[in-house]
Structure formats: structure tokens, C-alpha cells
Steps between C-alpha positions, in 0.01 A plus 500: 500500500832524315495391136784222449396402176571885387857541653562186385413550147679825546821342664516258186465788284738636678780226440428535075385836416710718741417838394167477422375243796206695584361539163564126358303439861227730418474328163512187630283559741260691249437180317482219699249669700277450168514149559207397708720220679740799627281512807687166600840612512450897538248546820488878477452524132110596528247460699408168478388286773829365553380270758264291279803502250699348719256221666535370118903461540449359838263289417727337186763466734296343770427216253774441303738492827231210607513320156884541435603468865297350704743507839567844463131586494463299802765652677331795468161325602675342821648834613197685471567771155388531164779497267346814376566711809881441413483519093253845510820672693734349287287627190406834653903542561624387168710253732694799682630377805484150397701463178855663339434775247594305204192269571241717603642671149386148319202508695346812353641392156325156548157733555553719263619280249338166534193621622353624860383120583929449560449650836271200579766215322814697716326468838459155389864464433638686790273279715642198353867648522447530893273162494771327733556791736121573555417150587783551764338810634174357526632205715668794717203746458679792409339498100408888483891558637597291177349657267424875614762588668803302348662588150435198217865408492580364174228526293622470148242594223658344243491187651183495556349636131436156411279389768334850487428438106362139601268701775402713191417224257269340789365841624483741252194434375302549818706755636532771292129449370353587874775749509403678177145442579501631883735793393255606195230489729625746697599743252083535449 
């Protein structure tokens, strides 16, 4: 499969070091893939069983969506589709396709930056950015259309950090331990 994560590490690397894209990428690269988390963001990193990594992302999402909003989660119940089925492309595509460059950008720095669990809190988010619009499509049962094949129009990062820091001051704790723990594991 084609490695998003990469070119888009490289195409931000790209914007700031100019010359020498490739090797601040290979750098880059180089040491987050030390980080056992890495396997979260960066599928192709190693050979990790990326699937079990990801049923621990999925899973996160599939509860806090239910916890923090509980008619978007039914939505999804009522139409028949796990939120995950959505969030794992969005994930797997570092939100090509579905958001501009300057926030997928923020997405990666969010990962990188404030930690892998992010990509959990940002689903989260995005869901509750489209919260109106979804609950329409399930009344018109065209949900997948939403959200696969339709670009997240105005999806502002920024105004959204706060509610992603209060997801990650309820969250963190549980997340990032059984993503750590699942991530190690797999690394033995």
C-alpha cells in the first residue's frame, strides 16, 4: 500500500528544509521509528502486526465517541457501521482526501508532538465537528457518502485544541497506557 504518513512527513519537510527534504525526512523518520508508539501513526515502519495496533485506536475511539457523543455513536449504530471503519481510513490516510493540507499538517504535528493517542482525540473532534451533518445523513441513509467520500469542509484545528486537550485530560490515562502496552508487546 502507499505510505502517506512518509510523503507526508516528507512534503512537510519539504515546505521548511528545502534543500535537504529527503535527509531531515530520513532523520526524522530515523527516530521516531525508535518510539514504540510510531507503529500508530507510521503503518509501514516495521513489521508489526499493524492490525492488532490498530484494534487498540479503534477501540478508544469506539468508546469515547459513545461516552462524549452519544447521538453520533448511534447514528452510526442505526445505519449499520462502526465508527472505526471510517476513522481507520482516515488514520491510514493521514486525512488525504478528506482535509486541506494545512490540517492534515497539524494532524501529524498533533501525533508527533502531543503524543500518538491524538489520532484517537482528532477522530473524536472531527466527529463532533460533522455531529450535525451526520445525524442528517443517517436520517437520509447516505452516512458512508458523508464521511468517505466527502471532504471535512471546515475543520479548523485550532478551534478545536481545547476540546481535544479536555479529551486528553479524561483519556490519557487509559489510552496511551494500552497503547504503550499493546505496542511493547509487539515489539517482543
Amino acid at each position: 500500500g502507499f505510505d502517506w504518513f512518509l510523503v507526508t512527513v516528507f512534503m512537510i519537510m519539504s515546505q521548511y528544509c528545502h534543500q535537504n527534504a529527503v535527509d531531515a525526512t530520513l532523520q526524522f523518520i530515523n527516530k521516531f521509528s525508535s518510539l514504540s508508539c510510531s507503529a500508530y501513526a507510521w503503518k509501514y515502519h516495521s513489521n508489526r502486526r499493524k492490525d492488532l495496533l490498530c484494534c487498540v485506536s479503534m477501540h478508544h475511539i469506539e468508546l469515547i465517541l459513545q461516552t462524549e457523543l452519544p447521538l453520533v455513536h448511534s447514528a452510526f449504530r442505526i445505519s449499520g457501521y462502526c465508527p472505526s471503519q471510517v476513522c481507520q481510513d482516515w488514520i491510514n490516510q493521514c486525512f488525504w482526501n478528506y482535509l486541506d493540507w494545512p490540517e492534515i499538517c497539524l494532524y501529524i504535528v498533533l501525533n508527533v508532538v502531543m503524543g500518538v493517542d491524538y489520532q484517537v482525540y482528532y477522530c473524536i473532534a472531527v466527529f463532533a465537528h460533522l455531529k450535525e451533518k451526520i445525524l442528517k445523513a443517517c436520517q437520509e441513509q447516505n452516512l458512508l457518502v458523508l464521511l468517505k467520500e466527502e471532504m471535512i469542509c471546515e475543520f479548523n484545528t485550532a478551534s478545536w485544541m481545547g476540546y481535544l486537550k479536555s479529551l486528553e485530560e479524561k483519556y490519557r490515562h487509559i489510552v496511551i497506557k494500552d497503547m504503550r502496552e499493546w505496542a511493547e508487546l509487539k515489539t517482543t
